[in-house]
C-alpha beads as a LAMMPS data file, in Angstrom:
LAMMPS data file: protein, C-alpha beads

417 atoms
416 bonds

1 atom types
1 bond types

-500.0 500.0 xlo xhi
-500.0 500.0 ylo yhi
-500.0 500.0 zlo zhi

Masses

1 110.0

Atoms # bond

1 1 1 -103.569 -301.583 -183.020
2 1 1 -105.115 -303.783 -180.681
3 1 1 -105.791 -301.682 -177.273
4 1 1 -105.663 -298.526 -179.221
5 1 1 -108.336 -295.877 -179.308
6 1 1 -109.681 -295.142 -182.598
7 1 1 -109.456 -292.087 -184.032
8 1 1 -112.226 -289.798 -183.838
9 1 1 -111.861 -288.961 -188.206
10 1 1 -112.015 -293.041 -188.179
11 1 1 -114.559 -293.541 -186.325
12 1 1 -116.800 -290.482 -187.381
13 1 1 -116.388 -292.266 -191.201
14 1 1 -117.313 -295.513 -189.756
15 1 1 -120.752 -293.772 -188.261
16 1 1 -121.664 -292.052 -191.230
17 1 1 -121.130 -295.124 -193.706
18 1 1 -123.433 -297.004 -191.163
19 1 1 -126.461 -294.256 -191.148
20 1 1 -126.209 -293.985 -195.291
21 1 1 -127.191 -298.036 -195.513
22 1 1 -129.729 -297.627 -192.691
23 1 1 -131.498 -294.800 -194.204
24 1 1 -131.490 -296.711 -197.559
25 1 1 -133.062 -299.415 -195.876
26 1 1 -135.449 -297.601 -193.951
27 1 1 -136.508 -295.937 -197.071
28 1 1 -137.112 -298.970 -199.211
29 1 1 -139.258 -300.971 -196.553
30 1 1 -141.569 -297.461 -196.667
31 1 1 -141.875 -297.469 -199.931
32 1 1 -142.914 -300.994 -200.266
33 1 1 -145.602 -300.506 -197.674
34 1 1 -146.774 -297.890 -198.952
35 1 1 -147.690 -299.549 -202.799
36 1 1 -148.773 -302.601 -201.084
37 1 1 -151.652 -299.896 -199.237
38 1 1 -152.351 -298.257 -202.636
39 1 1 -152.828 -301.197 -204.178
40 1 1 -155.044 -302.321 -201.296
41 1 1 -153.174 -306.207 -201.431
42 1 1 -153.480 -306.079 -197.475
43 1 1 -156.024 -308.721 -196.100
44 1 1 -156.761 -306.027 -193.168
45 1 1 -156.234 -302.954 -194.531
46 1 1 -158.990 -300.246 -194.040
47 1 1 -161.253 -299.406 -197.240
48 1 1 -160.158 -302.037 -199.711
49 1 1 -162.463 -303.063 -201.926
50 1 1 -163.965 -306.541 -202.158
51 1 1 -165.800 -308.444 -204.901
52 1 1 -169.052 -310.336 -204.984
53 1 1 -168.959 -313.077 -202.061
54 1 1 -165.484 -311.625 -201.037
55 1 1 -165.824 -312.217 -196.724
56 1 1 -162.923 -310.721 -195.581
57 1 1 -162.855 -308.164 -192.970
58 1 1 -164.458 -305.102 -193.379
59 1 1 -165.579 -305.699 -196.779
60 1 1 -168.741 -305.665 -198.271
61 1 1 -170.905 -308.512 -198.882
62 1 1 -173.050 -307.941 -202.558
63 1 1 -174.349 -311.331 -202.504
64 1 1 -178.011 -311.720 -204.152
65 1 1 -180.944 -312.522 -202.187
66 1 1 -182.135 -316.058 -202.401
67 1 1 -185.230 -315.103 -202.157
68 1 1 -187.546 -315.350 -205.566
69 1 1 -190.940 -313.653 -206.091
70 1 1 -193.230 -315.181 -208.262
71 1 1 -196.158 -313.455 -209.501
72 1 1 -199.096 -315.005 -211.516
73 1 1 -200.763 -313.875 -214.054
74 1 1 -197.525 -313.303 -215.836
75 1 1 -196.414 -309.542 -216.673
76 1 1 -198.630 -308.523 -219.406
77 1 1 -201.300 -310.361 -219.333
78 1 1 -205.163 -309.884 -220.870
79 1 1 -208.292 -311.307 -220.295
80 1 1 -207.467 -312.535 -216.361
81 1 1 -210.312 -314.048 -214.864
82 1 1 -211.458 -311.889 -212.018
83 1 1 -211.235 -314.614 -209.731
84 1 1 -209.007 -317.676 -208.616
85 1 1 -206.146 -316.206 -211.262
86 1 1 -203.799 -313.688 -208.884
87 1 1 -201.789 -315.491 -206.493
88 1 1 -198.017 -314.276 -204.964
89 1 1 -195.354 -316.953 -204.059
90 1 1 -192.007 -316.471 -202.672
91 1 1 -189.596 -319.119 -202.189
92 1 1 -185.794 -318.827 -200.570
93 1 1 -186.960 -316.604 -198.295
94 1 1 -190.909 -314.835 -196.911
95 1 1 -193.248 -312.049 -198.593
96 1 1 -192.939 -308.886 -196.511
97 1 1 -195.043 -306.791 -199.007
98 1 1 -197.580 -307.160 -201.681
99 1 1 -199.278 -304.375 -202.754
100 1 1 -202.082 -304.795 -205.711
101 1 1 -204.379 -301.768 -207.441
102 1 1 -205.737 -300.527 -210.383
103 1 1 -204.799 -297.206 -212.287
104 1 1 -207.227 -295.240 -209.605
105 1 1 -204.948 -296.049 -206.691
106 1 1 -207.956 -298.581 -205.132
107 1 1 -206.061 -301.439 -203.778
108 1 1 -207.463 -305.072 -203.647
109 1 1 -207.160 -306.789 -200.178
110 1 1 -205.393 -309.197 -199.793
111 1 1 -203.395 -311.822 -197.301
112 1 1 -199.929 -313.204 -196.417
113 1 1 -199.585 -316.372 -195.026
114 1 1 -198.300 -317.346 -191.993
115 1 1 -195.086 -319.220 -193.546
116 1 1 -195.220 -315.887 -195.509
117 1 1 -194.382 -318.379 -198.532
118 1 1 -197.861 -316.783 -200.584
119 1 1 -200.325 -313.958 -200.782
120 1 1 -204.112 -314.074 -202.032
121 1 1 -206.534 -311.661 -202.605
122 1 1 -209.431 -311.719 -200.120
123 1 1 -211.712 -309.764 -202.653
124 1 1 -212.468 -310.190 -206.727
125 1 1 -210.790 -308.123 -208.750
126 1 1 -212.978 -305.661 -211.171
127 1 1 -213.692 -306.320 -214.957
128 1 1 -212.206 -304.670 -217.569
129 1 1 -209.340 -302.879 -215.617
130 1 1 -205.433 -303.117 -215.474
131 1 1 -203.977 -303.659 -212.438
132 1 1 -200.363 -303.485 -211.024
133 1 1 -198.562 -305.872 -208.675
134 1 1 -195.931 -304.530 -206.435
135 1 1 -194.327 -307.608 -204.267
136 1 1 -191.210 -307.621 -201.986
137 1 1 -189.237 -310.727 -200.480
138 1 1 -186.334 -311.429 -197.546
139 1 1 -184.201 -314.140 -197.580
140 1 1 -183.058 -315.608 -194.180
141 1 1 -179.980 -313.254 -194.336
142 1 1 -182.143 -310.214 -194.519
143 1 1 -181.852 -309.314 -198.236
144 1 1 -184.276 -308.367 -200.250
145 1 1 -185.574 -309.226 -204.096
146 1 1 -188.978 -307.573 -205.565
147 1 1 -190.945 -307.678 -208.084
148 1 1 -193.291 -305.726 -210.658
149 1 1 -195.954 -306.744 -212.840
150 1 1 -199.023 -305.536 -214.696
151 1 1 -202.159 -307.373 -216.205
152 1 1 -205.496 -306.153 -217.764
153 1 1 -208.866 -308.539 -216.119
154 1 1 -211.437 -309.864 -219.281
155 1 1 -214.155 -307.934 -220.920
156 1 1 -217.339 -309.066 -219.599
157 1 1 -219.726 -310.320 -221.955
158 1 1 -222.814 -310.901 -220.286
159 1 1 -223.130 -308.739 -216.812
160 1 1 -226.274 -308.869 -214.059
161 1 1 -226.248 -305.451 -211.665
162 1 1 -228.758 -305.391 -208.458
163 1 1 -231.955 -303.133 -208.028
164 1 1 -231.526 -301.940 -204.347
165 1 1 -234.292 -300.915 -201.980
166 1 1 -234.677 -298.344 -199.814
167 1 1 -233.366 -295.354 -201.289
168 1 1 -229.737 -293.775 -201.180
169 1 1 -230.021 -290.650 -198.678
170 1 1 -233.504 -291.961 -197.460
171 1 1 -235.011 -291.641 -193.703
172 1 1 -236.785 -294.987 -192.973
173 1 1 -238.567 -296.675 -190.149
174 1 1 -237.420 -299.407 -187.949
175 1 1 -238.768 -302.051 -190.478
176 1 1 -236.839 -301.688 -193.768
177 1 1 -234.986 -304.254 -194.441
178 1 1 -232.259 -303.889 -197.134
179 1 1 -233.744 -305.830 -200.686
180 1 1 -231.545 -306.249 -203.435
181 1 1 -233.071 -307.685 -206.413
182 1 1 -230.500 -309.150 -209.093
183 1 1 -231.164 -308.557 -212.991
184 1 1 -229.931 -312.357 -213.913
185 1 1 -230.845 -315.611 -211.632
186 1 1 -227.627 -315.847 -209.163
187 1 1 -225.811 -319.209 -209.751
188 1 1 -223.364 -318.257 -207.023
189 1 1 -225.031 -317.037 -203.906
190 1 1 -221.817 -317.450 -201.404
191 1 1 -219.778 -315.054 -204.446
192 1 1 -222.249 -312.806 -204.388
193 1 1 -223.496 -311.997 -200.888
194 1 1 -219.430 -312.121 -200.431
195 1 1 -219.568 -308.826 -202.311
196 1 1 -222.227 -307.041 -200.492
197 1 1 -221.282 -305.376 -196.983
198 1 1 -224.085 -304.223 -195.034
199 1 1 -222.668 -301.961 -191.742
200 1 1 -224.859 -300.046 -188.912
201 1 1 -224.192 -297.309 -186.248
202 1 1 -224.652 -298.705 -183.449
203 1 1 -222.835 -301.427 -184.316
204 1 1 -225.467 -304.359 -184.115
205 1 1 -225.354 -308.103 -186.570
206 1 1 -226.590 -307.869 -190.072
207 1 1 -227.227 -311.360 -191.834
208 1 1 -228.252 -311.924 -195.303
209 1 1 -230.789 -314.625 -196.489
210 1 1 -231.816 -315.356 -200.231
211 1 1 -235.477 -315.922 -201.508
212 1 1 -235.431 -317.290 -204.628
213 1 1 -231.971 -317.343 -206.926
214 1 1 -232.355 -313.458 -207.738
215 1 1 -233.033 -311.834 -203.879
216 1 1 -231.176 -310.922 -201.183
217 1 1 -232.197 -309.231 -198.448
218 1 1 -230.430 -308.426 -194.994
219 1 1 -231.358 -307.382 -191.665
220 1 1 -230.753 -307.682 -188.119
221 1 1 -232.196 -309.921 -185.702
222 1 1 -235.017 -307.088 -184.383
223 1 1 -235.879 -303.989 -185.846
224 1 1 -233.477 -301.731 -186.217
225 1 1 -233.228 -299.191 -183.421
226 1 1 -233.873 -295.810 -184.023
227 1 1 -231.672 -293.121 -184.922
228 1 1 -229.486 -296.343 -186.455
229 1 1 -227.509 -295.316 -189.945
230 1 1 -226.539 -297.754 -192.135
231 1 1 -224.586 -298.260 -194.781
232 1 1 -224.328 -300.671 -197.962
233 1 1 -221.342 -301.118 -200.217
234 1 1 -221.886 -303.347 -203.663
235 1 1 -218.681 -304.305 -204.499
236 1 1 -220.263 -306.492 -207.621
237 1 1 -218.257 -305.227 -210.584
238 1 1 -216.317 -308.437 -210.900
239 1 1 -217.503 -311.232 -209.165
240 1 1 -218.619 -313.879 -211.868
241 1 1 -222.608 -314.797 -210.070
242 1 1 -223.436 -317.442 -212.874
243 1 1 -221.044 -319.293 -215.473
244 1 1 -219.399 -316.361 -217.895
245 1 1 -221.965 -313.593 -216.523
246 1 1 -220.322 -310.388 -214.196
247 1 1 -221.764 -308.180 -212.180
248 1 1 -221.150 -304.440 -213.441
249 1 1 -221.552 -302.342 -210.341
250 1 1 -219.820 -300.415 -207.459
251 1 1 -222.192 -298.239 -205.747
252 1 1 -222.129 -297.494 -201.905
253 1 1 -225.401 -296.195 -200.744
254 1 1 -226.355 -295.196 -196.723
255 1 1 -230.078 -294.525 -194.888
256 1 1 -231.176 -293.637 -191.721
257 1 1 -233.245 -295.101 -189.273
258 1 1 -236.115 -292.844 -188.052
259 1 1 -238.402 -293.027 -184.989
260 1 1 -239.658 -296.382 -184.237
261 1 1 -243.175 -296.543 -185.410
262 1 1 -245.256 -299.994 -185.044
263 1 1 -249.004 -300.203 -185.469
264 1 1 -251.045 -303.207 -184.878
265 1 1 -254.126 -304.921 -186.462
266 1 1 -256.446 -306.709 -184.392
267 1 1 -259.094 -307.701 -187.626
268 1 1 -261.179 -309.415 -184.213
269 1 1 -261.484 -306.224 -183.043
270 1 1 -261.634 -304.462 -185.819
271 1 1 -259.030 -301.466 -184.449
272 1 1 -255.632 -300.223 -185.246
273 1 1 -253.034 -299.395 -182.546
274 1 1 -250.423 -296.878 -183.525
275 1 1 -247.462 -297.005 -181.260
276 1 1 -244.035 -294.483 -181.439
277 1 1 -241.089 -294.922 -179.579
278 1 1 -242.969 -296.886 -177.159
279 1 1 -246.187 -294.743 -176.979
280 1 1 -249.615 -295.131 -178.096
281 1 1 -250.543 -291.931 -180.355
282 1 1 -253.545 -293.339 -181.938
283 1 1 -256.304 -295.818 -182.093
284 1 1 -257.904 -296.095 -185.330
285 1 1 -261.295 -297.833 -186.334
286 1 1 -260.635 -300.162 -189.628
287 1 1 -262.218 -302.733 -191.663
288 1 1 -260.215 -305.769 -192.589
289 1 1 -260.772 -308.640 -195.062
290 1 1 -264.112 -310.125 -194.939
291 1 1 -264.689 -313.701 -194.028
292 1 1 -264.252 -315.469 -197.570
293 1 1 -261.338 -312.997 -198.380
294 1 1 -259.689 -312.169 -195.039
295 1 1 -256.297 -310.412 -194.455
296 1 1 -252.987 -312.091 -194.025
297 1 1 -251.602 -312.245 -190.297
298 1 1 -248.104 -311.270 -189.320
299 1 1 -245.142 -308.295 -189.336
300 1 1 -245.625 -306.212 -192.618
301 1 1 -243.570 -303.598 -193.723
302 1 1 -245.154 -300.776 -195.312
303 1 1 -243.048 -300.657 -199.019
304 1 1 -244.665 -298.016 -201.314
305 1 1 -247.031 -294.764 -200.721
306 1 1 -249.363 -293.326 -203.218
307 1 1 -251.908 -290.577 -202.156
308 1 1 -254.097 -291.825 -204.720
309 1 1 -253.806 -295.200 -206.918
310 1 1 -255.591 -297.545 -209.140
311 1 1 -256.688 -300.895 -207.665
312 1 1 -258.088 -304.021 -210.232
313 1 1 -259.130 -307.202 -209.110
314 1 1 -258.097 -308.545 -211.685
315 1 1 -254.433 -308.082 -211.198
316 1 1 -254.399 -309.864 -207.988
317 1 1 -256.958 -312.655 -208.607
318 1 1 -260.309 -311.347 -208.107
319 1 1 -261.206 -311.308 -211.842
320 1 1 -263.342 -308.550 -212.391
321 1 1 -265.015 -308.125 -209.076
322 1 1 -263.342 -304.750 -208.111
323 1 1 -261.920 -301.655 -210.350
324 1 1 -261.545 -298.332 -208.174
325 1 1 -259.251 -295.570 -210.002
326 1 1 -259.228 -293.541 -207.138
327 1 1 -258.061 -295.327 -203.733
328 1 1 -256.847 -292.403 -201.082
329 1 1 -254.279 -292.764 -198.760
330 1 1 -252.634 -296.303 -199.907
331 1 1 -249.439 -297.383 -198.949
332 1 1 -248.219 -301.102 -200.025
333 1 1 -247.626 -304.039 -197.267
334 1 1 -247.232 -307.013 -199.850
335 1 1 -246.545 -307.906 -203.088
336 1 1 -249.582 -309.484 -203.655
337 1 1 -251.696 -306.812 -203.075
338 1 1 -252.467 -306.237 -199.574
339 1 1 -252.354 -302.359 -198.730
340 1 1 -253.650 -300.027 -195.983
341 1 1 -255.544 -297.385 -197.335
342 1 1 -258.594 -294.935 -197.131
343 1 1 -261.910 -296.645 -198.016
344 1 1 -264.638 -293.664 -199.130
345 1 1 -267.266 -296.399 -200.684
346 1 1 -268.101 -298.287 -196.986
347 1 1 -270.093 -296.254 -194.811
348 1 1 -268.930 -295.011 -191.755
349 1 1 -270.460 -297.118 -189.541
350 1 1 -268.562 -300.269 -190.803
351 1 1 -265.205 -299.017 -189.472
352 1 1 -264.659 -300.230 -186.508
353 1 1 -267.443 -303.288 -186.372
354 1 1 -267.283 -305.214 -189.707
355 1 1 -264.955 -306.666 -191.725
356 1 1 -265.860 -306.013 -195.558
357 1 1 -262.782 -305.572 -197.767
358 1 1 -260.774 -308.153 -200.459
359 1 1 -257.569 -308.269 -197.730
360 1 1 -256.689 -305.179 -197.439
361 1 1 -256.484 -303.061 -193.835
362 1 1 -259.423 -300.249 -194.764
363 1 1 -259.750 -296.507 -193.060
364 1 1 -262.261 -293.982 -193.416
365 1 1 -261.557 -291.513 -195.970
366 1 1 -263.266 -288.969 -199.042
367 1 1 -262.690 -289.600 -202.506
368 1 1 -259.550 -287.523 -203.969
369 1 1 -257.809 -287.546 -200.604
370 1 1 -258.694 -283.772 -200.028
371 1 1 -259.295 -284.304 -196.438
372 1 1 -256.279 -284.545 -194.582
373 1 1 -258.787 -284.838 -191.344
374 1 1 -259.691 -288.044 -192.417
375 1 1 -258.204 -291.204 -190.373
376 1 1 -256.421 -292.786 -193.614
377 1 1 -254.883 -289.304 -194.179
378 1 1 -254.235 -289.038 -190.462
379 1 1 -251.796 -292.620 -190.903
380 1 1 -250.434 -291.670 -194.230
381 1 1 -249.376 -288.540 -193.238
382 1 1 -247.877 -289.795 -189.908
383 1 1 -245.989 -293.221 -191.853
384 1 1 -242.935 -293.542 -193.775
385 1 1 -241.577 -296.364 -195.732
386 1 1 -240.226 -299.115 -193.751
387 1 1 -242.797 -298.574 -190.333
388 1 1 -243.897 -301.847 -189.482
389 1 1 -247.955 -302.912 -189.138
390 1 1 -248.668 -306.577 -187.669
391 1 1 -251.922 -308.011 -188.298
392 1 1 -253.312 -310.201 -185.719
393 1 1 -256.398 -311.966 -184.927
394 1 1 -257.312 -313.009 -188.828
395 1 1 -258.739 -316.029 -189.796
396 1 1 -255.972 -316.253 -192.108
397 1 1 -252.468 -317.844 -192.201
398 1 1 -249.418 -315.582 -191.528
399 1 1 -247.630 -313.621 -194.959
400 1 1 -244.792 -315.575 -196.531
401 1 1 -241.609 -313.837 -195.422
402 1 1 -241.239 -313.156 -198.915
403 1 1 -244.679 -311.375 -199.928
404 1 1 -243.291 -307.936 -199.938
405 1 1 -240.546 -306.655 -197.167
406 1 1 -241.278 -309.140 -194.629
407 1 1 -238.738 -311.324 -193.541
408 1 1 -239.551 -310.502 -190.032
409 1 1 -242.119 -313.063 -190.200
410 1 1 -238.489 -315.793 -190.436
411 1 1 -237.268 -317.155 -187.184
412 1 1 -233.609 -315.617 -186.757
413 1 1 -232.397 -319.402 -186.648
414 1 1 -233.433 -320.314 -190.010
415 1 1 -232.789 -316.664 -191.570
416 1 1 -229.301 -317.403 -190.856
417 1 1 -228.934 -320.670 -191.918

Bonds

1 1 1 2
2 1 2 3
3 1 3 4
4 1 4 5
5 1 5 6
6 1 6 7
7 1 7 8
8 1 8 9
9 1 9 10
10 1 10 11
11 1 11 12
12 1 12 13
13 1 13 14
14 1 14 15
15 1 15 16
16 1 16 17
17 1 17 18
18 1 18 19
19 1 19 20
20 1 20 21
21 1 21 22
22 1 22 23
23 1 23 24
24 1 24 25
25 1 25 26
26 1 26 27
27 1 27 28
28 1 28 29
29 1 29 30
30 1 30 31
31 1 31 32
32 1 32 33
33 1 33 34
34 1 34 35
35 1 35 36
36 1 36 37
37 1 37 38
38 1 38 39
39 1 39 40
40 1 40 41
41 1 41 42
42 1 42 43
43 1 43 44
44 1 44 45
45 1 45 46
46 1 46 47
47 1 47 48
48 1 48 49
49 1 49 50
50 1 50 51
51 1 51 52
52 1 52 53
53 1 53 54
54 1 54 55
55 1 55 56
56 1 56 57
57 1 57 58
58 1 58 59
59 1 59 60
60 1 60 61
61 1 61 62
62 1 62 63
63 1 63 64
64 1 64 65
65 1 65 66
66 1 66 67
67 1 67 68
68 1 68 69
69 1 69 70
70 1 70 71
71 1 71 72
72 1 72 73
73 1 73 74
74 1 74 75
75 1 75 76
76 1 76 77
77 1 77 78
78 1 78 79
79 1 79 80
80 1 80 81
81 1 81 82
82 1 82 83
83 1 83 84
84 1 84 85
85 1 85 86
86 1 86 87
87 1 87 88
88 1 88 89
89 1 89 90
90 1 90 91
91 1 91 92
92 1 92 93
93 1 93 94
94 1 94 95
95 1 95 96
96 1 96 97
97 1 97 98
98 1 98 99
99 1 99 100
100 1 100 101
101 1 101 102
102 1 102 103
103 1 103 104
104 1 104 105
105 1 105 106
106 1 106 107
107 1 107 108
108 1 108 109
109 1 109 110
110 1 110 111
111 1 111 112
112 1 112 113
113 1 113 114
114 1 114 115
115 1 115 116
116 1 116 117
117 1 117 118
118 1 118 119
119 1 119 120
120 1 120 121
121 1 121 122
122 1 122 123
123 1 123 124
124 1 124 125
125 1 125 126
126 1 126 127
127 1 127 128
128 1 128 129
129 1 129 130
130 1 130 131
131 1 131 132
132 1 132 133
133 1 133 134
134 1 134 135
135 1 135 136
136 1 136 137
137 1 137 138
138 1 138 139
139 1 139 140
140 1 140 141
141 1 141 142
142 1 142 143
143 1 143 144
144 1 144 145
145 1 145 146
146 1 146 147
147 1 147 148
148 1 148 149
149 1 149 150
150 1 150 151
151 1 151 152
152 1 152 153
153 1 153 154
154 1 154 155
155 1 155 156
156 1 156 157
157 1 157 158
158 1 158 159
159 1 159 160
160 1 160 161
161 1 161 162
162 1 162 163
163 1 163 164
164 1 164 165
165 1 165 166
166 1 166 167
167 1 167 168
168 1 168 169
169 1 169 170
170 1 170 171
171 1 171 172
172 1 172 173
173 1 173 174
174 1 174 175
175 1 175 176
176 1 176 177
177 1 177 178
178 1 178 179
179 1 179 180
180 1 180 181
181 1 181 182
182 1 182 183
183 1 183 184
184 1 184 185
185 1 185 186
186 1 186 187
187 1 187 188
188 1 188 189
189 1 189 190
190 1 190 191
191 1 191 192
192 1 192 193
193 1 193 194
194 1 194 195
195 1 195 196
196 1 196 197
197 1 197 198
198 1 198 199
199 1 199 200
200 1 200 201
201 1 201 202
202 1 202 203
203 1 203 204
204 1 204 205
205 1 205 206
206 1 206 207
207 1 207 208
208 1 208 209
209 1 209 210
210 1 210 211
211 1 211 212
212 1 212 213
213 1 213 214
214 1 214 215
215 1 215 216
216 1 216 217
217 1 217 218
218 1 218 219
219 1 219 220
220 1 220 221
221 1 221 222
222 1 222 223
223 1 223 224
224 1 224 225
225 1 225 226
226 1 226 227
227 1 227 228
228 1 228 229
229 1 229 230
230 1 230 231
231 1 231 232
232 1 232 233
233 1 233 234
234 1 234 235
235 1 235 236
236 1 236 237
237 1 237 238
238 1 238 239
239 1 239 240
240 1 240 241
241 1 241 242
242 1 242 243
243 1 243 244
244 1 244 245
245 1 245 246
246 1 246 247
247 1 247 248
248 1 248 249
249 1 249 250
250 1 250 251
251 1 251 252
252 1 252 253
253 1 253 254
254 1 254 255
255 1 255 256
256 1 256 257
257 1 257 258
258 1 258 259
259 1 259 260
260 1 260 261
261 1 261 262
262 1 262 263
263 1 263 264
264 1 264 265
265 1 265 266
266 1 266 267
267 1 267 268
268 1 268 269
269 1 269 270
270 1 270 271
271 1 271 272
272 1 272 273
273 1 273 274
274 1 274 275
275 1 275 276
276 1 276 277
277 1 277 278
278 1 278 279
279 1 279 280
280 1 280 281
281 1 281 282
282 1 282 283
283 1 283 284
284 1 284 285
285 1 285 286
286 1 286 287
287 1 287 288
288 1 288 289
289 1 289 290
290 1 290 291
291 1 291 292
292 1 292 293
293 1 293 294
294 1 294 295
295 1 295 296
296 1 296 297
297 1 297 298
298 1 298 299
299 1 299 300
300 1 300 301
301 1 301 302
302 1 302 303
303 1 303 304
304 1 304 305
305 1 305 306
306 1 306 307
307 1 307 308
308 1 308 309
309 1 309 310
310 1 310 311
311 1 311 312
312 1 312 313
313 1 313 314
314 1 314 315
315 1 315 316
316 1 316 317
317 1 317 318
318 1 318 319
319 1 319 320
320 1 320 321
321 1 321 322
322 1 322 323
323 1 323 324
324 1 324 325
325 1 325 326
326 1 326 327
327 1 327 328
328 1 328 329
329 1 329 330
330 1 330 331
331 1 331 332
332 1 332 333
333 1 333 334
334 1 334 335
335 1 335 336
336 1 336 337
337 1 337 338
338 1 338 339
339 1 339 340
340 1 340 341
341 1 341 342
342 1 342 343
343 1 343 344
344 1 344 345
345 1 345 346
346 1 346 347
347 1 347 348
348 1 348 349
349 1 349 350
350 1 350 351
351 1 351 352
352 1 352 353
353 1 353 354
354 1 354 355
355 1 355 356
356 1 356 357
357 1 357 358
358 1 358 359
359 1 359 360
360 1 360 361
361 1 361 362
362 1 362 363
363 1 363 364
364 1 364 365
365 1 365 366
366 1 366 367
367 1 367 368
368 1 368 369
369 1 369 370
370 1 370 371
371 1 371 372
372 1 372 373
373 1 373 374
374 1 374 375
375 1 375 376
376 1 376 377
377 1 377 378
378 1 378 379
379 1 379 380
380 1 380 381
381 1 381 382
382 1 382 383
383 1 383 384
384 1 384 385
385 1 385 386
386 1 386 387
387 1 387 388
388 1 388 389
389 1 389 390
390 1 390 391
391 1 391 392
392 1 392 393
393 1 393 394
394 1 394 395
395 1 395 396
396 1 396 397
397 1 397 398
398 1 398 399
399 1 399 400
400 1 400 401
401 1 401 402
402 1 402 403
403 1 403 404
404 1 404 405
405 1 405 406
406 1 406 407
407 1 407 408
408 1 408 409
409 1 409 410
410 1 410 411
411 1 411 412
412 1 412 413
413 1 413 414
414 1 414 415
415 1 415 416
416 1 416 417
């Protein structure tokens, strides 16, 4: 057969028997493929799914964070001391968010670090209320851990709040300081005066000084300006001002700054000079205190008004050698006793020559303050609380910054100190 053609029925067999076992082939490698897909056994195949830590390619990586948020007090927790007790920690990673507030929505300020490894409150927190801690963490692959908490702060026992001066709404003058006097003697004045923010428009520095344990009183270096509002927040429900005794009050209260009214005493001269805004609307004849009982020197700040009051000796150290139920026109510049008001008992030839009162800044006036023509009536009508009247020229010593509204009479360097 060698050299011989094959025949074509031969050869056509021989074809076909080959293609049968080639298909077969063809068909088993497919399938095989195919389940190893399903079954997603491929190392690089598309869509397969991978377990926890699993870093092949294109898989997902469902490793935890390594970052852990720690959050003191513990979930649950009563009786948390309003202070010093809520701190957030992170470690394996840096605080991006903490979030702290009571069941009102008002959130407590507070700040990360700059490692971002903590977080502390920059305020007190509030007696008697629950609060809820919301704190988030990254590790250094970007992944994120958080957690929640709740705690309830203690039940005070013993709480001080602060009488405030001037009034909430009020129109003052350029004088009035703000006077906060505290219920309970202040163990903690740096707590305390923390809590208190005192803010003016214009903008201008407010400082706080303390007379006593149980006063504070702020103002800025000069008077105010006119026109000036300001406004006062007491953030003192919370804030612990002696051992185991809390302050019990949030109030915000705002007043404005009127026209800038200064008067000024010359007792040598016997005159008063009544200055607004920079002009002189009035010079007024007075009487000041007489040489054994003359009238204190320095910047006073008029504090109260009463058309007509009661004035005893006897209540500011004269025993019994004054009782007059019916004073016109008065309006307070100390707490000892030293007013400017309408004097109907002198006659009206000592205003203006003679000193004759018991330290007070005298004007003419009528008994029962019917005569608003009177000079005394003239000033009282014309002042508000908070104008300022200096008294010069007395043979006395200068008021105690203290004695009534009148911390003006305080350097600024030792104010602030």
């Amino acid at each position: 057969m060698n050299g011989q053609p094959i025949s074509g029925a031969s050869a056509g067999a021989g074809r076909r028997q080959y293609g049968r076992g080639g298909a077969r082939m063809c068909a088993l490698a497919l399938g095989a493929l195919l389940a190893l897909t399903a079954c997603g056994g491929g190392g690089s195949g598309k869509g397969g799914e991978a377990g926890p830590g699993n870093k092949g390619g294109g898989t997902v990586d469902n490793a935890a964070s390594k970052a852990v948020v720690t959050i003191a007090p513990k979930d649950g927790a009563d009786a948390v001391a309003t202070s010093g007790a809520l701190k957030v920690t992170a470690s394996g990673g840096k605080l991006t968010t903490v979030t702290v507030q009571d069941d009102k929505g008002t959130r407590i300020d507070g700040k990360i670090s700059g490692d971002g490894a903590s977080w502390e409150p920059m305020q007190h927190l509030a007696g008697s209320t629950k609060y809820k801690v919301h704190a988030v963490a990254k590790d250094a692959d970007g992944r994120e851990s958080a957690k929640d908490t709740t705690f309830t702060t203690l039940v005070p026992q013993n709480t001080f709040i602060g009488h405030y001066t001037p009034e909430d709404g009020s129109t003052v003058g350029v004088g009035m300081p703000v006077s906060i006097n505290f219920t309970r003697g202040i163990t903690d004045p740096e707590a305390v005066e923390k809590a208190v923010k005192v803010t003016a428009e214009p903008s201008v520095p407010i400082e706080g000084h303390w007379f006593g344990n149980d006063r504070l009183d702020f103002r800025p270096e000069k008077y105010w300006a006119a026109g000036t509002k300001v406004t006062v927040k007491l953030n003192l429900d919370g804030v612990e001002g002696r051992p185991g005794v809390y302050g019990k009050q949030a109030k915000t209260f705002s007043f404005t700054v009127g026209r800038s009214q200064v008067s000024t005493v010359d007792a040598a001269a016997h005159t008063m000079r009544v200055v607004r805004d920079g002009k002189e609307i009035k010079n007024i004849p007075i009487t000041a205190g007489a040489p054994s009982t003359t009238t204190y020197n320095g910047q006073m700040v008029i504090s109260e008004k009463y058309k007509v009051t009661r004035m005893n000796g006897a209540t500011v150290g004269f025993g019994g050698e004054y009782d007059i139920k019916d004073v016109p026109h008065a309006m307070r510049l100390s707490t000892s006793g030293t007013f400017l008001h309408g004097n109907y008992w002198a006659s009206a030839g000592t205003f203006g020559s003679a000193n004759v009162s018991h330290g007070c800044v005298g004007l003419r006036d009528v008994r029962g303050a019917y005569d608003n023509g009177t000079p005394a009536a003239w000033l009282y009508n014309n002042s508000i609380i908070g104008d300022v009247v200096i008294v010069k020229n007395s043979k006395d010593k200068q008021i105690a910054p203290e004695n009534g509204l009148n911390g003006w009479n305080m350097p600024w360097s030792e104010w602030i100190k």
